[in-house]
N, C-alpha and C positions, 0 to 999 in steps of 0.2 A: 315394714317397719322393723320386724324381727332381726331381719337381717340385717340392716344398714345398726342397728347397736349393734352386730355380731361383729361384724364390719370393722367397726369402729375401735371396739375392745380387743381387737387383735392387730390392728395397725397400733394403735396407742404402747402394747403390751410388745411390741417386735421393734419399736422404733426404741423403748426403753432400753431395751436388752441388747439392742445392736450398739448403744452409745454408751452402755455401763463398761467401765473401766475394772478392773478387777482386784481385789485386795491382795497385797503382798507381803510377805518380811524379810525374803531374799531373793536373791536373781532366780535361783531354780523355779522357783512359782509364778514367773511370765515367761512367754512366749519366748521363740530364737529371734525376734527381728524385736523384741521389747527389754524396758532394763525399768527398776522397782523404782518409785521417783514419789517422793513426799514432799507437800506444800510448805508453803510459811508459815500458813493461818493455822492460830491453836485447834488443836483439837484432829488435824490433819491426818488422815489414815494413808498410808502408803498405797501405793496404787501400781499397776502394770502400766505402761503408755509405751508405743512406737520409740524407738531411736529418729534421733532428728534428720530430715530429711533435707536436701537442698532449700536455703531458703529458710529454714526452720528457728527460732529465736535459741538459744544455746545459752552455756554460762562456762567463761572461759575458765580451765581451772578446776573444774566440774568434778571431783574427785567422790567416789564410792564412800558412803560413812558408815559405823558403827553409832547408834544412837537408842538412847531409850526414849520413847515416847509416853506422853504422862497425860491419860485419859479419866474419865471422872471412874469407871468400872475398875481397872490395873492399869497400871504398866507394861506399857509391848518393848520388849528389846530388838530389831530389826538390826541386821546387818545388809551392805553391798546396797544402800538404798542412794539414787541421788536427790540434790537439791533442787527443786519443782520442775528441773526439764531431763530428759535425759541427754547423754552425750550423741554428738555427731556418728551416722551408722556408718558401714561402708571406710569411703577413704579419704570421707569428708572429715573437715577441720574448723573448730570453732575460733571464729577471729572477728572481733568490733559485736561479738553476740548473737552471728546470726553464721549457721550451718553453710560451708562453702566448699 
């Protein structure tokens, strides 16, 4: 029985970690194949995520911002962050929204 909670609390605890996205407030703080990408929804923390892949939803136009975000605790100023998707990786091109 030991085991199968031990089991369990470590599958749970690696499946978190493997799907946590990472906190950002400029390009340097994500990876080479990732770019710093902030939600809509208030309260949104900047995040690391993948460049879009073939296939991937996109936003044409998708241009790098300077922005301050306005949380209950301070104020984060974030630069190079994009708008909830990152751009197209590679030599792909965003067109009709989706990575091609």
């Amino acid at each position: 029985m030991n085991h199968l909670l031990v089991f369990s609390c470590l599958f749970f605890a690696s499946t978190v970690l493997a799907s946590r996205s990472w906190e950002c407030s400029k390009p340097g703080e994500c990876g080479p194949n990732e770019c710093c990408v902030v939600g809509v929804i208030p309260y949104s923390y900047p995040r690391c995520e993948p460049f879009g892949q073939e296939g991937s939803t996109c936003i044409v136009g998708n241009e790098p911002e300077i922005r301050v975000l306005f949380y209950k605790s301070k104020p984060k100023l974030v630069h190079g962050v994009y708008r909830k998707y990152c751009p197209c990786g590679g030599s792909l091109t965003c067109s009709k929204e989706i990575c091609q």
